[in-house]
C-alpha positions as CSV (number, residue, x, y, z in Angstrom):
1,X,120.8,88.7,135.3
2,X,119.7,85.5,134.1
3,X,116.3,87.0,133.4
4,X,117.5,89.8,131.5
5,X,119.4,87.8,129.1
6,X,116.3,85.4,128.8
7,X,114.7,88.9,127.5
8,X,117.0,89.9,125.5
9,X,117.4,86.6,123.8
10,X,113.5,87.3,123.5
11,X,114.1,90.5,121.9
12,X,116.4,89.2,119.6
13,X,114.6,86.1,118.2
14,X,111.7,88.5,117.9
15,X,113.3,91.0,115.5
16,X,115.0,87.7,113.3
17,X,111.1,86.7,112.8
18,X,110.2,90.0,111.7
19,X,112.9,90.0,109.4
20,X,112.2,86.1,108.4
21,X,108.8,87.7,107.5
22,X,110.1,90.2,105.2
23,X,112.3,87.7,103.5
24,X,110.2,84.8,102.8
25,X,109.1,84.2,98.7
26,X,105.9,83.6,99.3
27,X,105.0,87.4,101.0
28,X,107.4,89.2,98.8
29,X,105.7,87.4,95.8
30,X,102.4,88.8,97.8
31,X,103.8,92.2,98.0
32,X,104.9,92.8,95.0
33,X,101.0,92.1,93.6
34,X,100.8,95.3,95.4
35,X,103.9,96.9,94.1
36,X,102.0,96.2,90.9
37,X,98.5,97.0,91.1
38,X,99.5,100.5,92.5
39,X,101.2,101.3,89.4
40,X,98.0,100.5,87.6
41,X,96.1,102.9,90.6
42,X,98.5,105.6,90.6
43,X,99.2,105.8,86.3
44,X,95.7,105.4,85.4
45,X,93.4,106.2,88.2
46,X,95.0,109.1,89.7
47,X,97.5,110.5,86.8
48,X,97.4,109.9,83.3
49,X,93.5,108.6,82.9
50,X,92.1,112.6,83.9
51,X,94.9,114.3,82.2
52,X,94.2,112.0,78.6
53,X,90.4,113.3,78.9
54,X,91.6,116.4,79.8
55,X,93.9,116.9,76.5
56,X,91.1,115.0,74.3
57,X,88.2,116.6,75.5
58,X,88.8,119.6,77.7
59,X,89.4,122.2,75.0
60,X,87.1,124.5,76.6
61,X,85.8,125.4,80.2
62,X,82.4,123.6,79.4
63,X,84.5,120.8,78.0
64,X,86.8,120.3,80.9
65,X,83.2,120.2,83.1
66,X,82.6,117.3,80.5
67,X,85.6,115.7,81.1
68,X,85.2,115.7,84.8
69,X,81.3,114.0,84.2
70,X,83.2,111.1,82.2
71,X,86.1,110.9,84.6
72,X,83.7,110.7,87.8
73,X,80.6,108.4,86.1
74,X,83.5,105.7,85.0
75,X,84.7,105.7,88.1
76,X,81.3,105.6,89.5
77,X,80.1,102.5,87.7
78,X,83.6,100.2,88.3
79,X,82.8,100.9,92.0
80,X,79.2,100.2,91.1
81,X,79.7,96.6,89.6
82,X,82.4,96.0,92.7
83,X,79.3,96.8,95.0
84,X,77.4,94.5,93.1
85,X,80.3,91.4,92.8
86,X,82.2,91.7,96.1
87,X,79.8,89.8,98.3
88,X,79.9,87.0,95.7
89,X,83.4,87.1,95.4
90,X,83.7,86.7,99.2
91,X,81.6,83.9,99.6
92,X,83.7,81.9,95.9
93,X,86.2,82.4,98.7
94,X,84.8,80.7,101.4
95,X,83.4,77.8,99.7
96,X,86.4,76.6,96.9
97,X,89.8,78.3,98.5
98,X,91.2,79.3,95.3
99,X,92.3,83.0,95.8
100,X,95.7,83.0,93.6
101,X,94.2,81.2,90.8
102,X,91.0,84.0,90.6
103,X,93.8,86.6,90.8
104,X,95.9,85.6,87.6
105,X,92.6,85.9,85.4
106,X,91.2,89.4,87.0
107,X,94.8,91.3,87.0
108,X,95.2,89.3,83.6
109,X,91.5,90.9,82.3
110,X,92.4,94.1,84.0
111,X,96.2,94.5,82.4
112,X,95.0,93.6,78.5
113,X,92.0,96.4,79.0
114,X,94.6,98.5,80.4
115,X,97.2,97.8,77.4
116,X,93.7,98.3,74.9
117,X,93.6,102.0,76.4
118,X,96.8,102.7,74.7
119,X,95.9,101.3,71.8
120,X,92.7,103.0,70.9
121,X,94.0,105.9,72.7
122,X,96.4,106.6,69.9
123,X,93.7,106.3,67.4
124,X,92.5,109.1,65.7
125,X,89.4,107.8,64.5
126,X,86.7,110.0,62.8
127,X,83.7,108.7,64.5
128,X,82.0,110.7,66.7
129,X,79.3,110.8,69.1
130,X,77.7,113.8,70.1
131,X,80.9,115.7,69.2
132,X,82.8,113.4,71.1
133,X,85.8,111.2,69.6
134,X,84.6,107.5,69.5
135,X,88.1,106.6,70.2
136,X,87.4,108.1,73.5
137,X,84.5,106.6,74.6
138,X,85.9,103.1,73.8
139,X,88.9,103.9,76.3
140,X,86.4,105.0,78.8
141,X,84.6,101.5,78.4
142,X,88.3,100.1,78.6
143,X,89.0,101.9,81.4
144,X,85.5,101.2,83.7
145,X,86.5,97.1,82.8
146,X,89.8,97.3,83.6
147,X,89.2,99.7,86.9
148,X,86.5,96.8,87.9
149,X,88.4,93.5,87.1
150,X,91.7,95.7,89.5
151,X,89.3,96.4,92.3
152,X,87.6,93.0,92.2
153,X,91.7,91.1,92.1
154,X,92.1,93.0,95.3
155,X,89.2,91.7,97.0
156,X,91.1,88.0,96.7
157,X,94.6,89.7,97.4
158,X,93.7,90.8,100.7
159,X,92.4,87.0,101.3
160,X,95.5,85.8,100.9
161,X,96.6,87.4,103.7
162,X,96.2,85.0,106.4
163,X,97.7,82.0,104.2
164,X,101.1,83.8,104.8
165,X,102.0,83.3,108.3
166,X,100.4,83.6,111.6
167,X,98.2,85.3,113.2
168,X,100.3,87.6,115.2
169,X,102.2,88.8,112.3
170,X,99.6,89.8,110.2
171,X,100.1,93.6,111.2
172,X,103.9,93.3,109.7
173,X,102.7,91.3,106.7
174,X,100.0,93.3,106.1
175,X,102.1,96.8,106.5
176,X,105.2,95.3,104.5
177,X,102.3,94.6,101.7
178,X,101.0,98.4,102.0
179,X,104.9,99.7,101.9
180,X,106.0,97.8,98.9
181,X,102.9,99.2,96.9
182,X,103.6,102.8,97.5
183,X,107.0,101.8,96.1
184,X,105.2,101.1,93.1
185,X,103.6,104.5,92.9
186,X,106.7,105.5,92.7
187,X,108.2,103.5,90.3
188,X,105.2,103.9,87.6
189,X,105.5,107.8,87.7
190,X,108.5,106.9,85.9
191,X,106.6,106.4,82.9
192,X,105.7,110.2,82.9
193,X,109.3,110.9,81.1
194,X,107.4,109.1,77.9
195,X,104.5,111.4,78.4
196,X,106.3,114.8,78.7
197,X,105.3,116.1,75.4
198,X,101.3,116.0,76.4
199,X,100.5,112.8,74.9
200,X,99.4,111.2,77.7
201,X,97.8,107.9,76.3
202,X,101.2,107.0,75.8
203,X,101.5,106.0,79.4
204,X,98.9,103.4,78.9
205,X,100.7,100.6,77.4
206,X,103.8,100.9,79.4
207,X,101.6,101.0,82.5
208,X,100.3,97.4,81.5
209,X,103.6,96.2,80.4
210,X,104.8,97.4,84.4
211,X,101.7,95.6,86.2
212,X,102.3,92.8,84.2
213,X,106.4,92.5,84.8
214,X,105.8,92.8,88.5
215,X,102.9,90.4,88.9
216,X,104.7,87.5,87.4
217,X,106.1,86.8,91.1
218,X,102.3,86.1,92.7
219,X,101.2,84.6,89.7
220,X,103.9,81.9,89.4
221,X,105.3,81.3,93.4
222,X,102.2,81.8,95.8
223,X,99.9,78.6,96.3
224,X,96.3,78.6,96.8
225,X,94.6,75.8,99.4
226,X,92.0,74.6,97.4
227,X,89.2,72.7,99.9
228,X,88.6,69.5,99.0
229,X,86.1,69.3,96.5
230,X,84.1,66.6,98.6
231,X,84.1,69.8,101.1
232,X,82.8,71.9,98.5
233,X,79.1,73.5,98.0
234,X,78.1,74.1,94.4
235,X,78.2,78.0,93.9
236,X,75.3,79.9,92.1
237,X,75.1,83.3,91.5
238,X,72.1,83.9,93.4
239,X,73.5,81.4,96.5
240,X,75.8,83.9,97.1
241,X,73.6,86.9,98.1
242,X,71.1,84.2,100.1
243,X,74.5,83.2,101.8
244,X,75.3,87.3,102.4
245,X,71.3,88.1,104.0
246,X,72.1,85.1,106.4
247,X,75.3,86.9,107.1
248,X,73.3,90.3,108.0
249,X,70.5,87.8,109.9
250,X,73.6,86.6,112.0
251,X,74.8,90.2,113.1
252,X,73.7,89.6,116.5
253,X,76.4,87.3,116.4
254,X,79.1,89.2,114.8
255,X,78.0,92.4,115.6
256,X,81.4,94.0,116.5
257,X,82.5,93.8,112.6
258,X,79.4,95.4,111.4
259,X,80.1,98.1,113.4
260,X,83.3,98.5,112.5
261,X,82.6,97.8,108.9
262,X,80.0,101.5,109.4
263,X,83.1,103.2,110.8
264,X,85.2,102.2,108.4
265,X,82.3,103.4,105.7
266,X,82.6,106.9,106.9
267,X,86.3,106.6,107.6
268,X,87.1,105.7,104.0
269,X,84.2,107.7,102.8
270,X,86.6,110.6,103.6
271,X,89.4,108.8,102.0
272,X,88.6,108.2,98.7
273,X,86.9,111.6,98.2
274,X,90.1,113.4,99.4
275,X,92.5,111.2,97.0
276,X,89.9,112.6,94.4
277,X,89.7,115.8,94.8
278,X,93.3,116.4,96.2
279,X,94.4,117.5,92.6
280,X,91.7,120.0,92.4
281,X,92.0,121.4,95.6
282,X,95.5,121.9,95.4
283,X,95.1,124.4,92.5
284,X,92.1,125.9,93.0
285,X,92.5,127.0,96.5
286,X,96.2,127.0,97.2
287,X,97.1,127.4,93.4
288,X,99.2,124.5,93.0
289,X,100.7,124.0,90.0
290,X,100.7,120.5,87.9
291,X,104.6,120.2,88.5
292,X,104.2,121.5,92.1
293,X,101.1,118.9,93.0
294,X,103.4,115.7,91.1
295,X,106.0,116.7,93.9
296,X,103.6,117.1,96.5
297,X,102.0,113.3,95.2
298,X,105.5,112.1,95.5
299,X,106.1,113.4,99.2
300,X,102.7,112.1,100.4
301,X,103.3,108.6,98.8
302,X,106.6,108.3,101.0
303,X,104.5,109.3,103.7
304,X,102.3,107.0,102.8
305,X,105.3,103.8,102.9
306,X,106.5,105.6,106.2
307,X,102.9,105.3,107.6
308,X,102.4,101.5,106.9
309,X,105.5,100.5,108.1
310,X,105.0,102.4,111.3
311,X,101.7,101.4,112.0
312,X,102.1,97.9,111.3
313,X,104.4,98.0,114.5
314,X,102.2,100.3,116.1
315,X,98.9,98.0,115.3
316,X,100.9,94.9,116.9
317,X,102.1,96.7,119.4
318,X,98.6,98.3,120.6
319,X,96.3,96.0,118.6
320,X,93.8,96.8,115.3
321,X,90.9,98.3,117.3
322,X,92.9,101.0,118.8
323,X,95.6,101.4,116.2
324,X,92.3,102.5,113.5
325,X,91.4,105.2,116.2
326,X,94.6,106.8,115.8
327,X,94.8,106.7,112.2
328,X,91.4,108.5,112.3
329,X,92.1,111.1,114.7
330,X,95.6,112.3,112.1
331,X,92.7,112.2,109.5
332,X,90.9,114.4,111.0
333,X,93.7,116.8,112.0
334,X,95.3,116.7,108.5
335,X,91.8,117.5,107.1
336,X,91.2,120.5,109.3
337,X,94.9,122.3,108.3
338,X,94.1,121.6,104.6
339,X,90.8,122.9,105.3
340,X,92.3,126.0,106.9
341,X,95.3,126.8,104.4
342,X,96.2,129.9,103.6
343,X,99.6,129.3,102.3
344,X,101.1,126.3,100.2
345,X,103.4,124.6,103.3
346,X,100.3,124.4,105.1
347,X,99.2,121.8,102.1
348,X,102.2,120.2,102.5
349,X,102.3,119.5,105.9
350,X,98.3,118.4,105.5
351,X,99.3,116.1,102.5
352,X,102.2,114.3,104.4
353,X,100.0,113.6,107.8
354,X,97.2,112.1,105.2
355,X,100.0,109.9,103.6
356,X,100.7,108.7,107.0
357,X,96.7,107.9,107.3
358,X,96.5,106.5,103.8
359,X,98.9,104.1,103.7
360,X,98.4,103.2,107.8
361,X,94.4,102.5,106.9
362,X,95.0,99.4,104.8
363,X,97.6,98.1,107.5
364,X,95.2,98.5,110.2
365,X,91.3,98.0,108.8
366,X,93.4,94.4,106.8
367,X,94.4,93.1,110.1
368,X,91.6,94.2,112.3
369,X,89.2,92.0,110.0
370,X,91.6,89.3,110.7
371,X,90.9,89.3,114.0
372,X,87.5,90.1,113.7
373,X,86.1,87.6,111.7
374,X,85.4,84.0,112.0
375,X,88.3,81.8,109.8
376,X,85.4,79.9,107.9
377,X,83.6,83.4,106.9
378,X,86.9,85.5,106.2
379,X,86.4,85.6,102.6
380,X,82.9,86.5,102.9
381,X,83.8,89.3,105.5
382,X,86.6,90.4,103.1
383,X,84.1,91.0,100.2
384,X,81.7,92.7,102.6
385,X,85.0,94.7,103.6
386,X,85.3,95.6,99.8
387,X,81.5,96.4,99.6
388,X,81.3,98.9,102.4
389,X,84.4,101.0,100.8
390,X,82.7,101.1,97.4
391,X,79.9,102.1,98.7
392,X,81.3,105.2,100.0
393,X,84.0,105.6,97.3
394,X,80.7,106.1,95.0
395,X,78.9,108.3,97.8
396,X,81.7,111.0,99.1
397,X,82.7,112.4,95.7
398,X,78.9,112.8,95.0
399,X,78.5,114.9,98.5
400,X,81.8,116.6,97.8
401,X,80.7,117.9,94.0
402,X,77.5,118.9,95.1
403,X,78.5,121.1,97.8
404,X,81.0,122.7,95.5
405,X,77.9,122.8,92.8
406,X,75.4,124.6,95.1
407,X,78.2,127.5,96.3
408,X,80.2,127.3,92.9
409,X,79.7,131.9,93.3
410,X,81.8,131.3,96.6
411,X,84.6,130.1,94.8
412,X,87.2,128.8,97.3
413,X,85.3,129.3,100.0
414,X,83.1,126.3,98.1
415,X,85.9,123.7,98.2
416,X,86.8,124.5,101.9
417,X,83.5,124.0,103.2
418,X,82.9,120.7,101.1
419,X,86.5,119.6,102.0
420,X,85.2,120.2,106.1
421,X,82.4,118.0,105.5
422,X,85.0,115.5,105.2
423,X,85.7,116.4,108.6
424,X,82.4,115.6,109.6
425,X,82.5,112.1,108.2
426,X,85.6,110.8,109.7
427,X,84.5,112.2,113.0
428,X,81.0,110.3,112.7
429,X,83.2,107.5,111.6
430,X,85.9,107.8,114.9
431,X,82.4,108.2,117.1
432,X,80.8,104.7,115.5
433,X,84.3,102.7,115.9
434,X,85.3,104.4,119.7
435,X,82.0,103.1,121.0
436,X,82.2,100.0,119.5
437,X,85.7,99.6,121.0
438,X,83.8,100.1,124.7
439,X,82.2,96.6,123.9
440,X,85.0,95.0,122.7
């Protein structure tokens, strides 16, 4: 008897620290970054960005193939300077501390470029180039620096993670973090009732106004720990890429995160192309329409909270390693019934299994290079982390559009095979990461 109470008084002061976790300033503050940075994602990434070049310069079918070139080549070169920054972004970690501070001036950069969309969006200026409205090519410029200065916040944002509590509850932090910024997609679709009529650089400035408003929290309660400047080495621009080949010249010694970090490549590889395309597949193949895909977008971004809630139990519960094996494996599954779809619930059920996956990923791949990496090198591994996803962000839609070019007289047949060689990559992905896990 005595040692069943014992447990349960375990029990007990075990779900009061999971809810002390969820309550305390600082990780809400944290959170709500995220609650804030997805609005920017979902609004101008996924939503309103494509359908503004869409109304501007898809007027015609070879237009709207022009529109797609911009869309995918901005995209393409913010993940391209990322690539490029992130391993010196890891290592400005490493060697000052100062994660919040870096933060408030990238989401600040990113947020006024964002706001600058709207405002040369409504422009109707008569310049053009090539035929195409200069107003436009400024808000693609706008867009590529405000897209790079997001992505680049979020290499320092996930840093911050292990500043908010203990080891053992990073999977909760982490997946509280994950759940409170699918909120925010959400929220920012809100914005779509100003945008109704067609217009849609209208949703510009009230996006930045929203990413603003709800990263006042991090910007003015979270801390950064600063090492000493006596501590600190001087930081060059090149130092930083000597500093990341030493890194690959140690792998013998952290070999286990490289090999992750390929898994993860392949894993997100698959990711990113199917957040991309998932608009496109949807009404070519299963002829969604755009009402009928904001819904489905809607139901996979609940998913999505559902997911990292879940799996940040799931990941403490079982640990990182394994917990990424299973989000790969209902990748893979939801992949093959999208894939195979005939009719539109099949879509639906594939699009709410890869919410689960999508918003379970960042729980999982956060925590497990937590516990990977060594505490002096996090920030380093973080960038590193940040590198290997852009890398394949860039890659997978390039693989994706070319198999689509090449059997564009198949028609749907085209985007089923292209959207299997997604398959492909998260198996390749599931095989590097369950061998690795037989030397862990």
């Amino acid at each position: 008897m005595k040692e069943e109470a014992e447990s349960i008084e375990a029990k007990q002061r075990k779900r009061s620290s999971s809810w002390a976790i969820y309550a305390s300033l600082p990780i809400i503050s944290w959170a709500l970054y995220d609650f804030a940075n997805t609005i920017f994602s979902s609004n101008i990434n996924t939503v309103f960005f494509p359908f503004y070049m869409d109304e501007v310069l898809g007027t015609n079918e070879e237009k709207q193939q022009l529109a797609s070139t911009f869309i995918s080549y901005a995209n393409a070169v913010a993940s391209l300077l990322l690539v490029i920054f992130s391993p010196l972004f890891g290592v400005w970690i490493d060697q000052t501390g100062y994660k919040k501070k870096v933060i408030v001036w990238f989401a600040s950069t990113s947020i006024f470029f964002t706001f600058m969309m709207g405002i040369f969006g409504e422009m109707n200026l008569q310049s053009t180039i090539g035929g195409v409205p200069l107003s436009l090519f400024i808000v693609v410029i706008c867009f590529v620096i405000a897209k790079f200065f997001y992505n680049s916040s979020l290499v320092f944002y996930d840093a911050m993670m292990p500043d908010l509590g203990k080891s053992e509850d990073m999977p909760l932090i982490s997946g509280f973090g994950v759940a409170v910024g699918y909120l925010g997609t959400i929220f920012g679709l809100l914005v779509y009732l100003l945008v109704n009529d067609g217009n849609y650089a209208r949703a510009f400035i009230p996006t930045a106004i929203l990413y603003l408003l709800f990263s006042l929290p991090l910007f003015f309660v979270n801390r950064d720990q600063p090492i000493p400047k006596e501590n600190r080495k001087k930081v060059r621009f090149l130092t930083g890429y000597k500093e990341i080949i030493q890194t690959f010249k140690e792998m013998r010694q952290h070999r286990t995160i490289f090999k992750f970090m390929i898994a993860y490549f392949f894993i997100n590889d698959a990711l990113a192309t199917t957040i991309a395309m998932m608009a496109v597949y949807a009404a070519a193949v299963l002829a969604f329409t755009s009402g009928q895909f904001i819904l489905l977008y809607l139901v996979s971004t609940v998913a999505a909270i559902i997911g990292s809630f879940a799996f940040g139990y799931i990941t403490k519960k079982s640990g990182a390693n394994r917990a990424v094996t299973y989000v790969a494996l209902l990748m893979v599954i939801a992949l093959i019934i999208a894939a195979a779809a005939t009719e539109q619930w099949m879509f639906w059920i594939a699009g709410s299994l890869f919410g689960i996956s999508l918003g379970a990923i960042w729980v999982t791949s956060r925590t497990y290079i937590i516990e990977l990496s060594p505490k002096e090198k996090q920030g380093q591994f973080f960038g590193l982390f940040a590198f290997s996803g852009k890398v394949s962000s860039i890659i997978g839609p390039a693989i994706y559009g070319s198999i689509t070019f090449m059997l564009r007289s198949q028609g749907a047949v085209a985007s089923r095979i292209a959207l299997l060689s997604l398959v492909v990559m998260t198996l390749i992905g599931l095989i590097i990461h369950m061998k690795k896990l037989k030397t862990v």
